[in-house]
FIKOLPA-604893 format. One record per residue (C-alpha): x, y, z; residue in three letters; residue number from 0. Coordinates in pm, whole numbers. Layout:
<pts>
PT|X|Y|Z|ala|NUM
...
</pts>
This chain:
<pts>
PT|13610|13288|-3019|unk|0
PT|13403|13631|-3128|unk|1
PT|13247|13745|-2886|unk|2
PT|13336|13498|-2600|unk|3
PT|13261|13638|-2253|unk|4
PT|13464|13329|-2090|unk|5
PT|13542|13389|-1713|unk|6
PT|13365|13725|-1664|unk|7
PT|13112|13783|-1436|unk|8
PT|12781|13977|-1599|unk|9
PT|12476|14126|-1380|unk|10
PT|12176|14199|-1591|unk|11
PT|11873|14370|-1443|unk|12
PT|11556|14309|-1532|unk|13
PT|11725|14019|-1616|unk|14
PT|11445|13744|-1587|unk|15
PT|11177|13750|-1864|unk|16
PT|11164|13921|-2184|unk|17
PT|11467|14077|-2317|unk|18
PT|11719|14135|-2021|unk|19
PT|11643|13700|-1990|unk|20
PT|11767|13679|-2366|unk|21
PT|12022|13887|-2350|unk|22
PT|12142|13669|-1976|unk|23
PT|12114|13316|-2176|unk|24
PT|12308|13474|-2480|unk|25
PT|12589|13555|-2247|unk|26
PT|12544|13240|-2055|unk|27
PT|12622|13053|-2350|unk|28
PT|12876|13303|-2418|unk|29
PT|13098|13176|-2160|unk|30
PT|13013|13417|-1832|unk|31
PT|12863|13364|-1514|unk|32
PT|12543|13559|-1504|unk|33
PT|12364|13753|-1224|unk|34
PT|12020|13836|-1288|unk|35
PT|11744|14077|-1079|unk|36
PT|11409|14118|-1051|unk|37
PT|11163|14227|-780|unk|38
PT|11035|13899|-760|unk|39
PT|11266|13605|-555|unk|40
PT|11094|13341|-759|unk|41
PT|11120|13465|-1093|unk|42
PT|11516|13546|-980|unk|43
PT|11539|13168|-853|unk|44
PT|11325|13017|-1215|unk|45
PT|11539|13210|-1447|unk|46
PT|11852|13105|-1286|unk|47
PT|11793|12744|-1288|unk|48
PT|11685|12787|-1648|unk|49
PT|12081|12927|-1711|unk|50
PT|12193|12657|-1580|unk|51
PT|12458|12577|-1301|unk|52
PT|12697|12852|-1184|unk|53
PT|12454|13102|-1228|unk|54
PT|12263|13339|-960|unk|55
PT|11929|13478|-949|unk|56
PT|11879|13803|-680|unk|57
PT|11549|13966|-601|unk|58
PT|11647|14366|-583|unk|59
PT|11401|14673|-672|unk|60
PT|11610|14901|-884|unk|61
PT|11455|15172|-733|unk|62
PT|11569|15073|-423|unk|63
PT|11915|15254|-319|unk|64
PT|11971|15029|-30|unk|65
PT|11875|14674|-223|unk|66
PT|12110|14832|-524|unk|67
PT|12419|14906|-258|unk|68
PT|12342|14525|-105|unk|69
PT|12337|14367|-459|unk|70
PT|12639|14454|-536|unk|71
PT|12818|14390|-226|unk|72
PT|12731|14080|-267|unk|73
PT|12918|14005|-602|unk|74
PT|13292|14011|-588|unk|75
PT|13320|14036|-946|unk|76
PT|13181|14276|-1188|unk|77
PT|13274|14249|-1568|unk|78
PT|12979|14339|-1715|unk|79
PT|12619|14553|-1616|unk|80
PT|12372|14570|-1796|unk|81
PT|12067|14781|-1678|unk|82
PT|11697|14602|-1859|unk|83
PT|11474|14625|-1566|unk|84
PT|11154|14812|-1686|unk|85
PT|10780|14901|-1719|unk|86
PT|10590|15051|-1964|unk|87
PT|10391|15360|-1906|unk|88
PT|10168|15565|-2184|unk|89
PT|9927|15810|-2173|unk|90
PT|9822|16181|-2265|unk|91
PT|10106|16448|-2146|unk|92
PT|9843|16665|-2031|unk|93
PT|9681|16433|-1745|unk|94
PT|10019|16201|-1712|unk|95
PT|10079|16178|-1313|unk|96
PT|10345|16314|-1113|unk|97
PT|10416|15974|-952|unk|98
PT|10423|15825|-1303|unk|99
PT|10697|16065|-1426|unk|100
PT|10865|15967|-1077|unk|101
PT|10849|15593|-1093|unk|102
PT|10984|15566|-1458|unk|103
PT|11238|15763|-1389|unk|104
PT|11348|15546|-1074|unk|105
PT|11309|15212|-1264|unk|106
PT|11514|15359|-1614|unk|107
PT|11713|15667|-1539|unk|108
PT|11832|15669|-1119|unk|109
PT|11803|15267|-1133|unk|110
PT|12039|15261|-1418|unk|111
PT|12304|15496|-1315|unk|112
PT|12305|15402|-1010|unk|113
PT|12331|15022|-1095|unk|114
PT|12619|15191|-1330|unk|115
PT|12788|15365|-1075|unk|116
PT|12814|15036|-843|unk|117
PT|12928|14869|-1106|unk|118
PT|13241|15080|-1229|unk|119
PT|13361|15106|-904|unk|120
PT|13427|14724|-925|unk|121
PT|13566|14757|-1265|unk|122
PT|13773|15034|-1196|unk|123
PT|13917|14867|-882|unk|124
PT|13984|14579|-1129|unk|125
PT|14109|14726|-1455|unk|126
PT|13757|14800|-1656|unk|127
PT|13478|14614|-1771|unk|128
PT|13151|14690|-1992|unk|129
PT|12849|14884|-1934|unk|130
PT|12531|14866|-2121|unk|131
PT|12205|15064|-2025|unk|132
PT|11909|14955|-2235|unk|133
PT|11707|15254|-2357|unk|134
PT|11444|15278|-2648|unk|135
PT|11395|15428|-2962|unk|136
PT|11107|15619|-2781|unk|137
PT|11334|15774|-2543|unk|138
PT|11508|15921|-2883|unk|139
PT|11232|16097|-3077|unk|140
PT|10902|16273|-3003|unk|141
PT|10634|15960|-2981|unk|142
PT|10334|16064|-2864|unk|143
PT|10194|15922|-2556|unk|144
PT|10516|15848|-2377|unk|145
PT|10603|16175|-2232|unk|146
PT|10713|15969|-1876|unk|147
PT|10858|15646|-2041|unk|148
PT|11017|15854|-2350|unk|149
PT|11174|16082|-2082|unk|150
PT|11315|15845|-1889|unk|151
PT|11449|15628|-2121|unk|152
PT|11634|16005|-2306|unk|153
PT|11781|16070|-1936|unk|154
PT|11959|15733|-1981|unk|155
PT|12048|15768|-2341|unk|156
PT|12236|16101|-2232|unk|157
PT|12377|15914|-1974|unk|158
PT|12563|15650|-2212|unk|159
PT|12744|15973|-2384|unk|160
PT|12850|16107|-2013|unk|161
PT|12943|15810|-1857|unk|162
PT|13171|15702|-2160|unk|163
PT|13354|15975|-2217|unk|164
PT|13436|16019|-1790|unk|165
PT|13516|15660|-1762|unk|166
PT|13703|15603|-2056|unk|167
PT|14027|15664|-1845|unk|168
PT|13927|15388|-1611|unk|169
PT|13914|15101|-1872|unk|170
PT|13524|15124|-1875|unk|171
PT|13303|15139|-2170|unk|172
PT|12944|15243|-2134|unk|173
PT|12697|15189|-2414|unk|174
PT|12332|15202|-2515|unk|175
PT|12124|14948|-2664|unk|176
PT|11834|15088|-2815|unk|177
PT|11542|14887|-2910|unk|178
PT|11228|14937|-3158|unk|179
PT|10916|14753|-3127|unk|180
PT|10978|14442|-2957|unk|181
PT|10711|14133|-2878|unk|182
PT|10770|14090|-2451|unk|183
PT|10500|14071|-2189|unk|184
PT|10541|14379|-2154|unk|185
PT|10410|14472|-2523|unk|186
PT|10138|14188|-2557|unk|187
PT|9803|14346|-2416|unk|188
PT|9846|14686|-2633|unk|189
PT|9574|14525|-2849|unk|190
PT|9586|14467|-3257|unk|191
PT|9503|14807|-3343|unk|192
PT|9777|14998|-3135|unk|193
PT|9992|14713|-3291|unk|194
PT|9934|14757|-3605|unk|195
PT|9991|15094|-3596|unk|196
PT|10315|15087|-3480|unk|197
PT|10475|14823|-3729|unk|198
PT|10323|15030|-4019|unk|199
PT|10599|15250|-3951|unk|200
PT|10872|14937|-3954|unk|201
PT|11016|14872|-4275|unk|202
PT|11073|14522|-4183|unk|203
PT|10687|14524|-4105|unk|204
PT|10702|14287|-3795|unk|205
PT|10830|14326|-3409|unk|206
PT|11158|14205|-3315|unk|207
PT|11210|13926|-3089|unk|208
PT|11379|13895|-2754|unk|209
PT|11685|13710|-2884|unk|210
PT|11714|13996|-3135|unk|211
PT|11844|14250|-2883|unk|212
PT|12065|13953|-2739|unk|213
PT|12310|14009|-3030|unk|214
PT|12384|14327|-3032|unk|215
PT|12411|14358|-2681|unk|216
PT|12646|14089|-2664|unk|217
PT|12866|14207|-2921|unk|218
PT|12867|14596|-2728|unk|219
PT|12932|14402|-2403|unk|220
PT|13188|14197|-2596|unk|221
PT|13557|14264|-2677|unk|222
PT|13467|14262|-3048|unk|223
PT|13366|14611|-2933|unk|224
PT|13669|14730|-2754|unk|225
PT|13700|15084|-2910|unk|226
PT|13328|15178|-2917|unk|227
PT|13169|15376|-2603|unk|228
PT|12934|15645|-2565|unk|229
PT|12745|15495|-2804|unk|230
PT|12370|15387|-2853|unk|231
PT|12321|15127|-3122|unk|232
PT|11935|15131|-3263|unk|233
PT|11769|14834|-3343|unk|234
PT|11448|14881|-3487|unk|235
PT|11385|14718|-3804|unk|236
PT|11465|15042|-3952|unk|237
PT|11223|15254|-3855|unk|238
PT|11452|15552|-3731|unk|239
PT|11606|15539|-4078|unk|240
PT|11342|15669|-4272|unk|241
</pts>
């Protein structure tokens, strides 16, 4: 079956509303037993019912070291990570916070790698497995406004390129998913105008939908994609092609 994820285990971050839960019920129904994290115990416990039986739902703060380290121990089995836990953050470069650049780069960038690092040393122990760090199209040009997002999110991209050629060896392919403008809670109170701004520059002239990014990421996290890592796959309604 392409892209069957039968009898591997998958931990998604971020994993319970928006795209990281899309990408969890696309594996789901892909065959593997799904893990996913938020802060929040409920939203851990609603979106692992909503998976169905088999799967798990664990509360852990990605910019947590400790809760990151005790997340993992608690999963024998590690096929596949992928790293979606996020928050949005814009604003002028010249007044943008120190904190701000600080806490978007512990929820994208040290939350990712780190989540990446647990995660290969389970794969390596066990042969190899699949990676995938969700980054953004913003984290891969100059959009204004996003100096501590757009930062944060090009730490990770680099970190797709590192991380797959190192771990190659080991079995263990990392890749990037990188998304355009997508409709989440996270996007829905930028307003109309702000909106329509930023689909003006879409060729396909709309936002993408959650289940959108499922597809891709299931295919990278797939063994349809067995020779490709270090690599960050765009998916913006071709916006970066122009």
């Amino acid at each position: 079956m392409s892209g069957s994820l039968e009898g591997k285990t998958a931990v998604v971050t971020g994993g319970t509303r928006g795209i990281g839960f899309a990408i969890a019920e696309r594996f789901a129904d892909a065959g593997a037993t799904v893990v996913v994290t938020s802060r929040s115990s409920t939203s851990c416990q609603e979106a692992a019912a909503a998976l169905g039986a088999g799967h798990r739902g664990l509360p852990c703060d990605v910019t947590d070291e400790s809760q990151l380290s005790a997340l993992f121990a608690s999963i024998p089995q590690v096929d596949i990570f992928v790293h979606c836990a996020g928050v949005s953050s814009a604003g002028s470069s010249l007044t943008v916070k120190r904190e701000t650049l600080q806490h978007q780069h512990a929820v994208h960038f040290l939350g990712g790698v780190q989540g990446a690092q647990l995660a290969a040393a389970k794969m390596k122990d066990a042969g190899g497995g699949a990676i995938l760090l969700v980054v953004s199209v913003w984290g891969l040009g100059g959009q204004p406004q996003t100096l501590a997002y757009g930062s944060a999110k090009a730490a990770l991209a680099h970190s797709v390129k590192v991380l797959g050629v190192e771990w190659a060896r080991y079995g263990i392919r990392v890749n990037g998913l990188a998304p355009g403008f997508v409709a989440t809670d996270m996007t829905k109170d930028l307003g109309d105008k702000v909106l329509d701004k930023l689909l003006s520059k879409v060729p396909m002239r709309r936002a993408a939908t959650p289940s959108e990014m499922a597809g891709p990421a299931l295919f990278l996290c797939s063994d349809d994609a067995s020779y490709v890592t270090g690599h960050v796959l765009v998916a913006d309604g071709g916006e970066r092609a122009r």
